[in-house]
C-alpha positions in Angstrom: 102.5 89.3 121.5 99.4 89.9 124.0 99.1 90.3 127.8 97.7 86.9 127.6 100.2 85.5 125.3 103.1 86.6 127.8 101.5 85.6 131.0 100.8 81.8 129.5 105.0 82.4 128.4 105.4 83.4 132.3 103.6 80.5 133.1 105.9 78.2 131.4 108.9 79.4 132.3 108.1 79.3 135.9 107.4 75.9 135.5 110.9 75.3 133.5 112.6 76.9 136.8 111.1 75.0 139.1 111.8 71.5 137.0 115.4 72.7 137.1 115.7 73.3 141.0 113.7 70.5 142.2 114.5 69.5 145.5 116.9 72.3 146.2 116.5 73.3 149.8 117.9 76.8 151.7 121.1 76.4 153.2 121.0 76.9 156.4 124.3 79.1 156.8 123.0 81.9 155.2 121.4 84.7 157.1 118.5 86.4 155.1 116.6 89.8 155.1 113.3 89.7 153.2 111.6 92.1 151.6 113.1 95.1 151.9 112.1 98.1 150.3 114.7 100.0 148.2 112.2 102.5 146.8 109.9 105.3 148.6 107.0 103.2 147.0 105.8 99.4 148.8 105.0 97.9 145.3 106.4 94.0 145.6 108.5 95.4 142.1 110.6 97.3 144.5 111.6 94.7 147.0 115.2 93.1 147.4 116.3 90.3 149.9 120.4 90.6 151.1 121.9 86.8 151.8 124.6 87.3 154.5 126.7 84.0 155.8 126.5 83.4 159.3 129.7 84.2 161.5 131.0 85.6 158.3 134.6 87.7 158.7 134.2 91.3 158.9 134.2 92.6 155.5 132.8 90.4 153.2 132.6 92.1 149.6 128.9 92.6 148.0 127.5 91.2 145.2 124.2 92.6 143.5 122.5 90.2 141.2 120.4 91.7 138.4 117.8 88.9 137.1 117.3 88.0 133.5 113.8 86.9 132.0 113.6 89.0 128.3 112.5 92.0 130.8 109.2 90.3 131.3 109.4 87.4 133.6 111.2 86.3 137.1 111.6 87.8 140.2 114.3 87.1 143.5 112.4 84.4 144.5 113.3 82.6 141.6 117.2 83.2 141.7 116.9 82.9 145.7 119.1 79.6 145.5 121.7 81.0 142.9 122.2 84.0 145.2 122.5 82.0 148.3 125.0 79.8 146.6 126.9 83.1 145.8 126.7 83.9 149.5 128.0 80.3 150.3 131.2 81.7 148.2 131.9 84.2 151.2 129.8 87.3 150.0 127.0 89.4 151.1 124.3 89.0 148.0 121.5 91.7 147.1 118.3 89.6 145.0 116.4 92.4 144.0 113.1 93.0 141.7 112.8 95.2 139.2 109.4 96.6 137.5 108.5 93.9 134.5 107.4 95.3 130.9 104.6 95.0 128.9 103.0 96.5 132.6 106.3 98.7 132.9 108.1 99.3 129.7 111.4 100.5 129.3 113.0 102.9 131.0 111.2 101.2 134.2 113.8 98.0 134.7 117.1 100.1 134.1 116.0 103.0 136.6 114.9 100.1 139.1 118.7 99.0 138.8 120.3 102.8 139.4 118.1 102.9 142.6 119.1 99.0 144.1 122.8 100.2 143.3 121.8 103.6 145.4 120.0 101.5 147.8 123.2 99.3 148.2 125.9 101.7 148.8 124.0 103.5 151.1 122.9 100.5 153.2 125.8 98.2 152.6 127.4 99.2 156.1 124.5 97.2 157.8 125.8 93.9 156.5 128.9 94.5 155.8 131.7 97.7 155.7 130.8 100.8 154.7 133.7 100.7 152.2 133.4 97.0 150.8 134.2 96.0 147.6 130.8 95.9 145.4 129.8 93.6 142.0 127.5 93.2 139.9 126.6 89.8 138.1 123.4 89.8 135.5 122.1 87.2 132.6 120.6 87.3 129.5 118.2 90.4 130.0 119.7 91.0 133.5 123.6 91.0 132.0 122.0 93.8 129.8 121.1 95.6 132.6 123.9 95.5 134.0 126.2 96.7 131.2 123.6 99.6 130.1 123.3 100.8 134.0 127.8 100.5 133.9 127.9 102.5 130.3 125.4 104.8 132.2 127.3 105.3 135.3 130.9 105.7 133.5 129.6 107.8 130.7 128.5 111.6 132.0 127.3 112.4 127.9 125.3 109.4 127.7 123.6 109.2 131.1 122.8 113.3 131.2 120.8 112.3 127.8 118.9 110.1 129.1 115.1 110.9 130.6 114.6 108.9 133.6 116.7 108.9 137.0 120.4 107.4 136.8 123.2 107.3 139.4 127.0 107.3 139.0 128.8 104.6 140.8 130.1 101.5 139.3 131.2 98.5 140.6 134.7 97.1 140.8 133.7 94.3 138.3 130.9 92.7 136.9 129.5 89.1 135.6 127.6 89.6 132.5 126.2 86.1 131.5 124.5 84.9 128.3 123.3 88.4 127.7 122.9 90.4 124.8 124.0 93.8 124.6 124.2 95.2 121.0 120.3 96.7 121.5 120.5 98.2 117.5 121.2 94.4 116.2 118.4 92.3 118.4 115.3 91.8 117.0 113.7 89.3 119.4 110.4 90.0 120.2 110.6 90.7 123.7 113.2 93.7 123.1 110.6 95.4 120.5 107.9 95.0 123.7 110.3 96.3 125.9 111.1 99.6 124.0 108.0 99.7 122.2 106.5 103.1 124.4 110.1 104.3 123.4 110.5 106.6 120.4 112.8 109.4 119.2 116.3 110.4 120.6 115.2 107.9 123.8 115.4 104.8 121.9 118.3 106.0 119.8 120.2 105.8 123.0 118.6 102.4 123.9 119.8 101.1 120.8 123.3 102.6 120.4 124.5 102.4 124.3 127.3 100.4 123.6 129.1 103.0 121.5 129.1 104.9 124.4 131.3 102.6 126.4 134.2 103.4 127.4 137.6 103.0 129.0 135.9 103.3 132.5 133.8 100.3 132.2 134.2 98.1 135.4 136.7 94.7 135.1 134.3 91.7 133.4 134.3 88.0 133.8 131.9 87.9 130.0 130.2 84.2 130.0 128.4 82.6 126.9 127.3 78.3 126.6 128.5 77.2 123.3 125.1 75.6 123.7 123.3 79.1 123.3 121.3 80.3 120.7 122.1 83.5 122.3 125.6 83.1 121.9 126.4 85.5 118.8 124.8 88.3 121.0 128.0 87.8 123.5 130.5 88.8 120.5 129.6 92.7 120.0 130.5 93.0 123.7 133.4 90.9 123.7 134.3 93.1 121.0 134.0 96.4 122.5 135.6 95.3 125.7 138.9 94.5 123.5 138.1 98.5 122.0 138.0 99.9 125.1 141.3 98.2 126.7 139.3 96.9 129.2 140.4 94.2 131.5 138.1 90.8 131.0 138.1 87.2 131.1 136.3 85.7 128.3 134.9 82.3 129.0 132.9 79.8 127.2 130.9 76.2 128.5 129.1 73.8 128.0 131.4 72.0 125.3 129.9 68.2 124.8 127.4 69.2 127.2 124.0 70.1 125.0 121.6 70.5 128.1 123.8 73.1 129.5 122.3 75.9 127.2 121.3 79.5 128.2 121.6 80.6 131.6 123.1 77.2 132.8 124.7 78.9 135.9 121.6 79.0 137.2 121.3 74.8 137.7 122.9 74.2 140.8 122.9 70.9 139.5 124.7 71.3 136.6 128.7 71.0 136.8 129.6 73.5 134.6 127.5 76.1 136.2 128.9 74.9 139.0 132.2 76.0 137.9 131.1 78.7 136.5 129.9 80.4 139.3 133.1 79.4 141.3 135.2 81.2 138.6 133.5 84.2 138.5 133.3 84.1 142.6 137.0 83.6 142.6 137.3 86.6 139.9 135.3 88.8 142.3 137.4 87.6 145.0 140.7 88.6 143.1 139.7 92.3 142.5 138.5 92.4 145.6 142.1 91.3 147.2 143.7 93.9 144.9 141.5 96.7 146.1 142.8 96.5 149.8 146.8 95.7 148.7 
């Protein structure tokens, strides 16, 4: 696949998104901060917005959403309404960026997430308490993200292997949405343009990350659609999670309901992504309580 070839697929996808969120409006009880940068650079890949409701309680646990797109397409404009209605939920909400590949091949995206999860902690005592609970929700190549920057963060041997700048915190539970995560079984096009700068013991370690899961992993609320073409790829992680003893709800939609495919969560239309997104805010919301009892 050329440039030119995934800029005319950029193209179309953008205009997918905004078919699906016609009409949507900003609410106007959330408070947001634009375009801040977490990075020492000003490149617009580096920039996050935070989504705070007004005359919110003190204490309001954080949410960081990682994007999907196949690591070469979407940005926080595009998931500016998903993450307001996150905030809605009684949350603050980081929307970051995160450098795109073929322009920024892997390692680029996942070292982009270390520093927004640096970037959080250190700054989440401007919205919110210094000591809030924190999550992380991704989907399809943003759920992938999120579980390879988790395995990272939990997993010293791993991370210490790995030849571009990581961090060491993880959250108190994560979202992973229609995502795929077994990297050594996917063939779609867009991984092989993703790792394809990648060679040697680098993309061994791209490929074989979820072996290196373990019992640390954070709490998951793992989402598929019945609906998905994708779906299969949820099933090596749902897998591993059971492996690992690891706390997680395992839940499945879009049953009768064909339009309600990948990523459905995203249509604030949609009343299964609806309820999706209330389940996984009421997950959150339930570690959360635990964390301060």
């Amino acid at each position: 696949m050329t440039l030119k070839e995934i800029q005319q697929e950029r193209i179309t996808w953008a205009e997918c998104d905004a078919k699906r969120d016609h009409d949507l409006t900003e609410p106007e009880g959330i408070e947001a901060f634009r375009d801040i940068t977490y990075r020492s650079d000003s490149i617009t890949a580096h920039l996050l917005d935070v989504y705070c409701p007004k005359n919110a309680p003190v204490g309001l646990p954080v949410i960081i959403s990682i994007h999907g797109g196949g690591w070469f397409y979407g940005d926080k404009e595009l998931y500016r309404f998903y993450c307001m209605h996150l905030a809605q939920m009684g949350f603050v909400v980081v929307n970051c960026n995160y450098r795109l590949m073929p322009e920024d091949p892997y390692p680029a995206a996942i070292e982009d997430v270390c520093h927004v999860v640096c970037w959080t902690l250190a700054h989440r005592k401007d919205y919110t308490t210094p000591d809030a609970p924190w999550f992380m929700v991704g989907d399809s190549a943003g759920a992938q993200l999120v579980s390879q920057y988790c395995i990272l963060a939990a997993e010293p041997v791993y991370r210490h292997q790995l030849d571009f700048e990581t961090y060491d915190q993880l959250p108190s539970a994560v979202a992973l949405n229609c995502g795929i995560y077994d990297m050594a079984m996917t063939e779609d096009v867009h991984r092989n343009l993703y790792v394809q700068e990648t060679t040697g013991k680098q993309l061994e370690l791209f490929e074989q990350v979820l072996s290196y899961m373990n019992s640390a992993f954070p709490p998951t609320y793992l989402m598929a659609s019945v609906n998905d073409e994708l779906y299969p790829c949820t099933l090596p992680m749902k897998a591993r999670l059971e492996t690992c003893g690891i706390p997680f709800v395992f839940a499945e939609y879009g049953e009768g309901v064909p339009e309600d495919g990948h990523v459905f969560h995203l249509n604030l239309y949609s009343e299964n992504g609806m309820r999706c997104n209330q389940e996984e805010a009421a997950f959150f919301k339930k570690i959360a309580a635990q964390s301060k009892s």
